[in-house]
C-alpha positions as CSV (number, residue, x, y, z in Angstrom):
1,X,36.6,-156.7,89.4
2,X,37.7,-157.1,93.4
3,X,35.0,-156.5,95.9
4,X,35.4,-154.1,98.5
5,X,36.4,-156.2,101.2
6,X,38.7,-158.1,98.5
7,X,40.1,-154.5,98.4
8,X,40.1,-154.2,102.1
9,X,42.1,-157.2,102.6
10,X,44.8,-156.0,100.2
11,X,45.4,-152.4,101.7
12,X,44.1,-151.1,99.0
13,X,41.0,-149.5,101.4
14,X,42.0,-148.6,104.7
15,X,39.8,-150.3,107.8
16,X,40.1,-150.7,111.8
17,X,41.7,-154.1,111.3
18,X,41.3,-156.6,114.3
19,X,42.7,-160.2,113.2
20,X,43.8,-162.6,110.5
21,X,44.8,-165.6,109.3
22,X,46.1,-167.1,106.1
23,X,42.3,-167.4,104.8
24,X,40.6,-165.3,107.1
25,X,40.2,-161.4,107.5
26,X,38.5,-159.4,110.5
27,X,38.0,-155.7,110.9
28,X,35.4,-153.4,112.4
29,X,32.1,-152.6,110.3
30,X,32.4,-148.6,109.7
31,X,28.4,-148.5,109.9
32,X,27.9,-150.8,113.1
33,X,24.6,-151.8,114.7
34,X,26.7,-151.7,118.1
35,X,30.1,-150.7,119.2
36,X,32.2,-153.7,118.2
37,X,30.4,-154.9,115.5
38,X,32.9,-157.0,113.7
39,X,33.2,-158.3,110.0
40,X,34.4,-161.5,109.4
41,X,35.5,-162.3,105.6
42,X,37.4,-165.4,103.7
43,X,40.1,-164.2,101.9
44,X,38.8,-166.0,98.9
45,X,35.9,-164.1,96.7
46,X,32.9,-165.9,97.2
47,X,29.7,-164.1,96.5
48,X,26.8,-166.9,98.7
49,X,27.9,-168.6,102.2
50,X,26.3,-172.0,100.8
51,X,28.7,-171.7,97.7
52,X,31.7,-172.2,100.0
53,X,33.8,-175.0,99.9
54,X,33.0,-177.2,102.6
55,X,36.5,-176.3,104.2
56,X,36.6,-172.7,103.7
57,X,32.9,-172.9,105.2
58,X,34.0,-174.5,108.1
59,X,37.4,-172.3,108.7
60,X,35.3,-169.2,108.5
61,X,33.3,-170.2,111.6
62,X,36.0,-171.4,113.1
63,X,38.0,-168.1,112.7
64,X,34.5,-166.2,113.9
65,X,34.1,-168.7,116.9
66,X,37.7,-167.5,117.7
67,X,37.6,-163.5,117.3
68,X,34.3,-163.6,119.3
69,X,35.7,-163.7,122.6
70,X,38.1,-161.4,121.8
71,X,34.9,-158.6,121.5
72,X,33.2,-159.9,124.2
73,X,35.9,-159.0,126.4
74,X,36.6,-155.9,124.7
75,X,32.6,-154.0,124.8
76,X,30.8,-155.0,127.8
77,X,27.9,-157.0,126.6
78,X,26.0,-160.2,127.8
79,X,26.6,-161.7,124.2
80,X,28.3,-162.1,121.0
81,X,25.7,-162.4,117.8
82,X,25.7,-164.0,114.6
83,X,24.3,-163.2,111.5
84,X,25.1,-163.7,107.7
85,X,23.0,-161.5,105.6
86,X,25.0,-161.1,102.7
87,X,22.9,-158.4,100.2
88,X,25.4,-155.3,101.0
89,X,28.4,-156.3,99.1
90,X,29.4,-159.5,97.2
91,X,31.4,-160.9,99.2
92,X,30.9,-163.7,102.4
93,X,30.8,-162.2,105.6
94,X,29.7,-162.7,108.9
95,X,28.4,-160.0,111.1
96,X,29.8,-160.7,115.3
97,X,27.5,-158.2,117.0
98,X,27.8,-157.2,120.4
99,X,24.3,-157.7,122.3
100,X,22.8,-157.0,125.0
101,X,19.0,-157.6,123.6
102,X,17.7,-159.2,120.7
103,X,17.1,-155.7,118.9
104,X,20.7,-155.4,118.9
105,X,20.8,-157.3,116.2
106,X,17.9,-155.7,113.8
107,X,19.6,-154.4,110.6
108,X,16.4,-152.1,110.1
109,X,17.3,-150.0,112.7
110,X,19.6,-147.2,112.1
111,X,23.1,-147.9,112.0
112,X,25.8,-145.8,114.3
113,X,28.0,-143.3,113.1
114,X,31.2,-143.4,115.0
115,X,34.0,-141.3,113.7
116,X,37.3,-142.6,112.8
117,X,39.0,-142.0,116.2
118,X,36.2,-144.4,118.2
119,X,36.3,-147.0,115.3
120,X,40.4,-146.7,116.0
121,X,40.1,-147.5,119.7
122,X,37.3,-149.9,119.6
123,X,39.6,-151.9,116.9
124,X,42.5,-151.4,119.5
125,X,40.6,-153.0,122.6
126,X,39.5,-155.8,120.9
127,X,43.1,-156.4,118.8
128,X,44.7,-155.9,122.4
129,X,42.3,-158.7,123.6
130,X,43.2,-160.7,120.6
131,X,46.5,-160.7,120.7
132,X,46.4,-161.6,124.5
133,X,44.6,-164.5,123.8
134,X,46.0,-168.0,123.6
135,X,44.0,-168.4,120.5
136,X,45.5,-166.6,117.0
């Protein structure tokens, strides 16, 4: 059975997409720890980071490394965190977390709740900052 982000990737779930690649897949978390909080998946299922092929390991972070500035420029923050937790769904992701102190990045805390129309025009700022990049 597909995972959810599987099932994001293919349409078959809408999200507030932001970039992709031909192995790569980035969109906006709906329950975000900060504005900007961006998921970053492989386009292949993979349930444990460490069970990644060494290349697909390595693109992943690569592909994070380049939608990072992208958010940074986007939501004003003094950083862009990092963190692969991996016990919400089955599927390898990394978490890019906008920070401006360490608690931004504690998953105990409560989550926002943005609606739809903020997701949609934080996804916007940071795909207009994407696609002005020289990076894709």
């Amino acid at each position: 059975m597909p995972t959810l982000f599987s099932r994001i990737i293919k349409g078959e779930i809408p999200c507030h997409f932001i970039a992709e690649n031909d192995r790569f897949f980035a969109f906006l978390d709906i329950q975000p720890l900060t504005t900007g909080h961006v998921l970053v998946v492989p386009k292949i299922e993979a349930d444990y980071v460490f069970d990644l092929d060494e290349g697909t390991y390595l693109g992943l972070f690569e592909f994070a490394r380049k939608v990072a500035p992208a958010i940074e420029r986007a939501v004003p923050c003094k950083r862009i965190g990092l963190a692969i937790v991996g016990l919400e769904v089955p599927h390898v992701h990394v978490h890019l977390i906008p920070m401006n102190q360490g608690s931004d990045m504690d998953f105990g805390k409560r989550k926002l709740n943005p609606s739809s129309d903020e997701l949609a025009q934080t996804a916007q700022l940071i795909r207009a900052q994407w696609l002005g990049s020289t990076v894709a």
